[in-house]
VOVOTI-21117 format. One line per field, with one value per residue (C-alpha): residue number from 0; residue in one letter; chain; x, y, z. Coordinates in steps of 0.5 Angstrom, whole numbers, plus 500, padded with zeros to 3 digits. Example, Ala and Ser with C-alpha at 12.3 -4.5 7.8 and 13.67 -1.06 7.14 Angstrom:
! residues 2
seq	(0  1)
type	(A  S)
mol	(A  A)
xx	(525  527)
yy	(491  498)
zz	(516  514)
This chain:
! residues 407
seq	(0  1  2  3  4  5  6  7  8  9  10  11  12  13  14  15  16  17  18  19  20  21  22  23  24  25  26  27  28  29  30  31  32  33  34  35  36  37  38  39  40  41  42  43  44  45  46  47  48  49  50  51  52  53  54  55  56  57  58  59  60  61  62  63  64  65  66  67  68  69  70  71  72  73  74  75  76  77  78  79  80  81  82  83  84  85  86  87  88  89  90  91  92  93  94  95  96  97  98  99  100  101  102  103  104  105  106  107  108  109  110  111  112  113  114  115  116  117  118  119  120  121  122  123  124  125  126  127  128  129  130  131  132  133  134  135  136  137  138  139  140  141  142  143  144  145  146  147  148  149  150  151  152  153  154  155  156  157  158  159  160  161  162  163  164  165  166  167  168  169  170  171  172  173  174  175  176  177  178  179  180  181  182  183  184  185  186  187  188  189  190  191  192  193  194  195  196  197  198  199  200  201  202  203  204  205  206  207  208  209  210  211  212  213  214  215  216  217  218  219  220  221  222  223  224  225  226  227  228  229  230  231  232  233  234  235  236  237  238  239  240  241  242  243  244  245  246  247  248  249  250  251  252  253  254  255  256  257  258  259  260  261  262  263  264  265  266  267  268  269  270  271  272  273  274  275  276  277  278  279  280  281  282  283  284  285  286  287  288  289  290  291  292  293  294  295  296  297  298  299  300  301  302  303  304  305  306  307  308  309  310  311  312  313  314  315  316  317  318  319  320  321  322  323  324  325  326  327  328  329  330  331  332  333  334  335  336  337  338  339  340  341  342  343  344  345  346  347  348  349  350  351  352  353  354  355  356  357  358  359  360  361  362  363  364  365  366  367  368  369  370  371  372  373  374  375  376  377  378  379  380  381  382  383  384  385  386  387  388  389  390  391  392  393  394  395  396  397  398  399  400  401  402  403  404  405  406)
type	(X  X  X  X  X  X  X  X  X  X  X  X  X  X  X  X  X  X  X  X  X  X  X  X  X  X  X  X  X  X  X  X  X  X  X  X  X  X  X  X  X  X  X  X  X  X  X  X  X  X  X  X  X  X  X  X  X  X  X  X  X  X  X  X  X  X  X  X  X  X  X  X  X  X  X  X  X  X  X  X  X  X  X  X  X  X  X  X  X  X  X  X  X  X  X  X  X  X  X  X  X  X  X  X  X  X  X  X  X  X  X  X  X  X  X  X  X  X  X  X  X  X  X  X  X  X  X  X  X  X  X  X  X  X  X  X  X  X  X  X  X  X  X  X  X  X  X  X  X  X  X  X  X  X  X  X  X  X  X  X  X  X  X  X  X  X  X  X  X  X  X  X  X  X  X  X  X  X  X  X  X  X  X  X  X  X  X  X  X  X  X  X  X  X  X  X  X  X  X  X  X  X  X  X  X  X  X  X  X  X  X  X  X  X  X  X  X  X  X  X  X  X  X  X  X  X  X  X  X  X  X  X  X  X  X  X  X  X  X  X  X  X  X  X  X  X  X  X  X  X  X  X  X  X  X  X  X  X  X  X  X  X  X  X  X  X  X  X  X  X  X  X  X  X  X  X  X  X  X  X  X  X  X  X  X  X  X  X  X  X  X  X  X  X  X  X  X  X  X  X  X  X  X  X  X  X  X  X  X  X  X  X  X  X  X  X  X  X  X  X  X  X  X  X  X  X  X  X  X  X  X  X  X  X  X  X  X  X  X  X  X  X  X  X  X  X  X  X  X  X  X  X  X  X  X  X  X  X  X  X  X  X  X  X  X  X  X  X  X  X  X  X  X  X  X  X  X  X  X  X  X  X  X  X  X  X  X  X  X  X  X  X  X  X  X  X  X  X  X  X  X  X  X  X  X  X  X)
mol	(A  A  A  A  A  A  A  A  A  A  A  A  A  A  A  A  A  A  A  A  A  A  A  A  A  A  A  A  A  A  A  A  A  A  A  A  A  A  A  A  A  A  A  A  A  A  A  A  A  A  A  A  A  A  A  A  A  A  A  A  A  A  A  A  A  A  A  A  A  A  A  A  A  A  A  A  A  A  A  A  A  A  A  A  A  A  A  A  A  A  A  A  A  A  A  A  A  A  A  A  A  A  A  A  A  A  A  A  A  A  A  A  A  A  A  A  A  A  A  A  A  A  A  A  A  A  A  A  A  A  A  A  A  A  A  A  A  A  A  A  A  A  A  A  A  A  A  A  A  A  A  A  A  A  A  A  A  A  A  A  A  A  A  A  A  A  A  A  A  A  A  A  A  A  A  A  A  A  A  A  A  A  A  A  A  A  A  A  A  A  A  A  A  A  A  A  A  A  A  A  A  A  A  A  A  A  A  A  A  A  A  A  A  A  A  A  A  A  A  A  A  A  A  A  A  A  A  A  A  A  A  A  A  A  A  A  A  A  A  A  A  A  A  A  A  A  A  A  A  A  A  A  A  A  A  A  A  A  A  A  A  A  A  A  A  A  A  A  A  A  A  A  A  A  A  A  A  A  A  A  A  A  A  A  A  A  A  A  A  A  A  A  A  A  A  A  A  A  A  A  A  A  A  A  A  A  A  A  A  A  A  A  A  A  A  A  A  A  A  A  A  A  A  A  A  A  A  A  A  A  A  A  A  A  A  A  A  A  A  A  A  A  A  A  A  A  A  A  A  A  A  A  A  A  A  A  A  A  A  A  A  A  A  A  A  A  A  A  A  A  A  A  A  A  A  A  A  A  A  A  A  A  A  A  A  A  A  A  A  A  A  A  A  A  A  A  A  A  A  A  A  A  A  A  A  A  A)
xx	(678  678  684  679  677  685  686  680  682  690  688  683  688  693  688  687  694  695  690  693  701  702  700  704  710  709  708  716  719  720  725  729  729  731  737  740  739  744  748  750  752  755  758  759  765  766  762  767  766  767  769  772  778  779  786  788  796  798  805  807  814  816  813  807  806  808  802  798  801  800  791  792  796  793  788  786  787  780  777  779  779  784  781  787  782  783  783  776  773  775  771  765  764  765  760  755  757  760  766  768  773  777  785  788  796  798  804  810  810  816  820  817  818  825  826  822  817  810  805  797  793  786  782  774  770  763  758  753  759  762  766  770  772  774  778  782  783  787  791  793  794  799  803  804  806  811  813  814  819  823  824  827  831  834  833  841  840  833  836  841  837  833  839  838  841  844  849  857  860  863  857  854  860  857  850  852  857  852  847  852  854  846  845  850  848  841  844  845  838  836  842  840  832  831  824  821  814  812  806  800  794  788  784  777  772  768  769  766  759  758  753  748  749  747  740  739  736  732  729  727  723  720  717  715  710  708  706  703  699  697  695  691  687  684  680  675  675  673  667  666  666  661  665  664  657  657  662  657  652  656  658  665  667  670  676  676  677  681  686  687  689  694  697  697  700  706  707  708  713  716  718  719  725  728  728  730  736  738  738  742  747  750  748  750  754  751  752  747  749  744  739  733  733  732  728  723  723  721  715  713  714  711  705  704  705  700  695  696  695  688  686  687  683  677  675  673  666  669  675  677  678  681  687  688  688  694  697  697  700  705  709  710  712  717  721  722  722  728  725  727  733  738  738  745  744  739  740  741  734  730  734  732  724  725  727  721  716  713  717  724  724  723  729  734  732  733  740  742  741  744  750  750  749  742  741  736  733  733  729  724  723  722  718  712  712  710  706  701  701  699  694  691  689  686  681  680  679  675  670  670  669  663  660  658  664  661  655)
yy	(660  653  649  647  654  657  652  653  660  660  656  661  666  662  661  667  669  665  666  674  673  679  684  681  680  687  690  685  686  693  695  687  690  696  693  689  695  699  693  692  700  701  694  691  695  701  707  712  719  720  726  730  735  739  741  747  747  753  752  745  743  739  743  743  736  734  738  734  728  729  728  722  718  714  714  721  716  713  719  724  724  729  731  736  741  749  755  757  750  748  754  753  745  748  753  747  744  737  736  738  742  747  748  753  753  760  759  761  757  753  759  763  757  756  764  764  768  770  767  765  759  759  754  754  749  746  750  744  738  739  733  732  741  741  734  738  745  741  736  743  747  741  741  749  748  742  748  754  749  747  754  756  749  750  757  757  750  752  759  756  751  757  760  761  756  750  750  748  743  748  750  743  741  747  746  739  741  746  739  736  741  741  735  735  740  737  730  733  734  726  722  721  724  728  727  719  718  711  710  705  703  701  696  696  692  691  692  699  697  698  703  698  695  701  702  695  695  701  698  691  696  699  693  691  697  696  689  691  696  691  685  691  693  686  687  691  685  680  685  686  678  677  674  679  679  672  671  676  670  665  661  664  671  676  676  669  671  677  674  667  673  676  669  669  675  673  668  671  677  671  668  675  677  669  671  678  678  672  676  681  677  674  681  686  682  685  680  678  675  673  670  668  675  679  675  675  683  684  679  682  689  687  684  690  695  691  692  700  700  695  700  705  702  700  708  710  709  706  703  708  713  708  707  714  715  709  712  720  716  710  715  721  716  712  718  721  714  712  707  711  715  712  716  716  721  726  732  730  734  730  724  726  727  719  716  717  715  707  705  709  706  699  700  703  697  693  695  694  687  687  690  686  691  689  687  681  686  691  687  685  692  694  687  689  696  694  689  694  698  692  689  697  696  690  691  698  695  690  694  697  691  689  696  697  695  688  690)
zz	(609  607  604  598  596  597  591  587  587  586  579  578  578  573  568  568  568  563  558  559  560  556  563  568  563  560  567  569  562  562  568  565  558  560  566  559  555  560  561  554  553  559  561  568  569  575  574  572  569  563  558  552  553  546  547  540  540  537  541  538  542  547  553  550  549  555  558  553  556  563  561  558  564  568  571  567  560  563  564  559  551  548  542  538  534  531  536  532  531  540  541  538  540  548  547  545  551  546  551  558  556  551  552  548  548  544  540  544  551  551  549  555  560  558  560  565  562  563  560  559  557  556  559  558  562  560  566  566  568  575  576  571  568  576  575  569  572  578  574  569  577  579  571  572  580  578  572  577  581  576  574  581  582  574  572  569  565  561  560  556  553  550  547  540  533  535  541  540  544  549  551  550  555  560  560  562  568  571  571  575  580  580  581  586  591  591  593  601  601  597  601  605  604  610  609  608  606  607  603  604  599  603  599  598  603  597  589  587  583  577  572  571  578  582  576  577  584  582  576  580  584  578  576  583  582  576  578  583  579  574  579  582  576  576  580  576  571  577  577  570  570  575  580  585  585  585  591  595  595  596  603  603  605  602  606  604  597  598  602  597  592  596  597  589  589  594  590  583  587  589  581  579  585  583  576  578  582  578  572  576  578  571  567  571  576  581  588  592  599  601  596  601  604  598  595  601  602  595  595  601  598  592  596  600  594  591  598  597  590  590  595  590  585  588  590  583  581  575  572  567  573  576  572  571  579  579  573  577  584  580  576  581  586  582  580  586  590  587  581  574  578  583  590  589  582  585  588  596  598  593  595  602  600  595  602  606  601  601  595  597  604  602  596  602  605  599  598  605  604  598  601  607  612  614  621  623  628  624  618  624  626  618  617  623  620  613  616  619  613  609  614  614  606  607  612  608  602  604  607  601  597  602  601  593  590  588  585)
């Protein structure tokens, strides 16, 4: 392939592209429209769970409010938002599924906890949420466990706060030296502590990614396959055109022109993982530490996407079959690959199956160096890999291309 006909065929290629800018950029703009949708509602901000807890007290005192209190601190405040509501109106929207869960106090709580009574409240979970009616089951747990300690440390105390009408100075004077002798006797065991825990918080090695950063990886590789997809179905334009007809006639081979195309397209995949990773990074603040790295395994991924997908296109007799047959493969594939669903969202036996197809072990590969954990050998290995892949759907299609596709 000589020099002037490489330069011949990549102005060709952008004319065309230009006079059409409206395929490339569809085939682009869908997963970048989709990556600033996400953004704008979910913000860079780490990805936290989020739900609604339907709390009905019937009871209304001290007690009572101080078990509401305790969902929404920190960190429970960022999870959970307490909405008051009826008996009737919190179970209905439990049972339609409209928050995480329904927490009934009936009235007669605080007196029952005051007298060490028994006593039951209601707690109805939202079966089709996991994360967080398990995050509300623990927290009421631990409030009822602090509740029954209480009681075997200060039983005396709560009884005669539970005495009924206002109490008179004697006994107000006699509540408070029973909690200064309790308070006493409990000193031997705080001073000093005969248990002392030193805690230490481990920082985080890196800062936990946010909503739109973990999608946004899935949605570049999505548009890789839809390039991919796009650039391939042009080859039924160059027949229609004649050009493939006239190229069999011509002093240049096939392989020359087949190869001056995937030089083309190697260089649109490399504008578009530019643009990508770029627009990655100042709207969904996801880093990208090694730039070079990442932008070349998306345009070699891209460009071997685009081999396998033109090898596709060029086996039915005609180009309606052949977008079909690309469409049938391209949606499957980008589901279960990881490009509509992270991996980090799907159940782990699809996640499993995602990461052995072409675009999931690409896209686990791309966010290895995107975390920074890929390895130069490792890369190398994976390099050589896709390398005979891409070789293997050169010499196929182009054997096809030699034996009637043209005419």
């Amino acid at each position: 392939m000589t020099m002037g006909f490489l330069a011949i065929s990549l102005r060709k290629d952008w004319a065309r592209m230009r006079r059409d800018p409206l395929s490339l950029a569809t085939a682009a703009g869908i997963p970048l429209v989709l990556a600033v949708l996400i953004t704008l509602v979910f913000g860079r901000e780490p990805a936290t769970p989020r739900g609604r807890l339907l709390l009905a007290d019937e009871d209304d005192t001290v007690v009572s409010n101080l078990i509401a209190g305790a969902f929404s601190r920190e960190p429970l405040g960022k999870m959970l938002v307490v909405e008051k509501v009826g008996r009737e109106e919190g179970r209905a929207r439990i049972d339609r599924g409209e928050a995480s869960a329904f927490l009934l106090i009936p009235k007669g709580l605080q007196h029952a906890f005051l007298l060490d009574q028994p006593f039951r409240m209601q707690l109805f979970t939202n079966p089709s949420e996991r994360i967080l009616p398990q995050i509300v089951k623990e927290t009421l747990s631990i409030v009822v466990d602090g509740a029954f300690y209480l009681q075997r440390v200060a039983a005396g105390q709560l009884h005669a706060f539970a005495a009924k009408g206002t109490p008179t100075d004697l006994e107000i004077a006699q509540v408070s030296v029973s909690i200064s002798h309790l308070a006493t006797n409990l000193d031997k065991y705080l001073n000093p502590r005969v248990i002392d825990l030193e805690t230490e918080v481990a920082q985080a090695k890196t800062a936990e990614p946010s909503f739109a950063a973990i999608l946004l990886p899935s949605m570049l590789f999505m548009g890789l396959l839809f390039i991919a997809n796009s650039l391939a179905g042009d080859i039924w334009k160059e027949r229609v055109a004649g050009t493939l007809r006239r190229l069999a006639s011509a002093p240049v081979s096939m392989a020359a022109f087949l190869a001056s195309r995937v030089v083309f397209v190697a260089v649109v995949y490399g504008i578009v993982a530019i643009a990508g990773l770029v627009a990655a990074d100042k709207l969904a603040g996801m880093p990208v530490p090694s730039l070079p790295a990442a932008v070349l395994w998306m345009a070699f991924v891209g460009t071997v996407f685009y081999l396998l997908f033109l090898w596709i296109a060029v086996q039915p007799a005609t180009q309606r079959a052949a977008n079909v047959l690309s469409n049938l493969i391209i949606f499957p594939l980008s589901m279960l690959g990881g490009c509509f669903f992270p991996f980090e969202w799907m159940p782990a036996w699809m996640a499993r199956m995602g990461r052995l197809t072409p675009n999931g072990w690409a896209l686990t590969e791309f966010k290895a160096i995107l975390d920074g954990n890929a390895g130069a050998a490792h890369l190398a290995a994976s390099a050589a890999l896709l390398a005979g892949v891409a070789a293997l759907a050169f010499v196929l299609t182009l054997r096809r291309l030699r034996r009637g596709f043209a005419v």
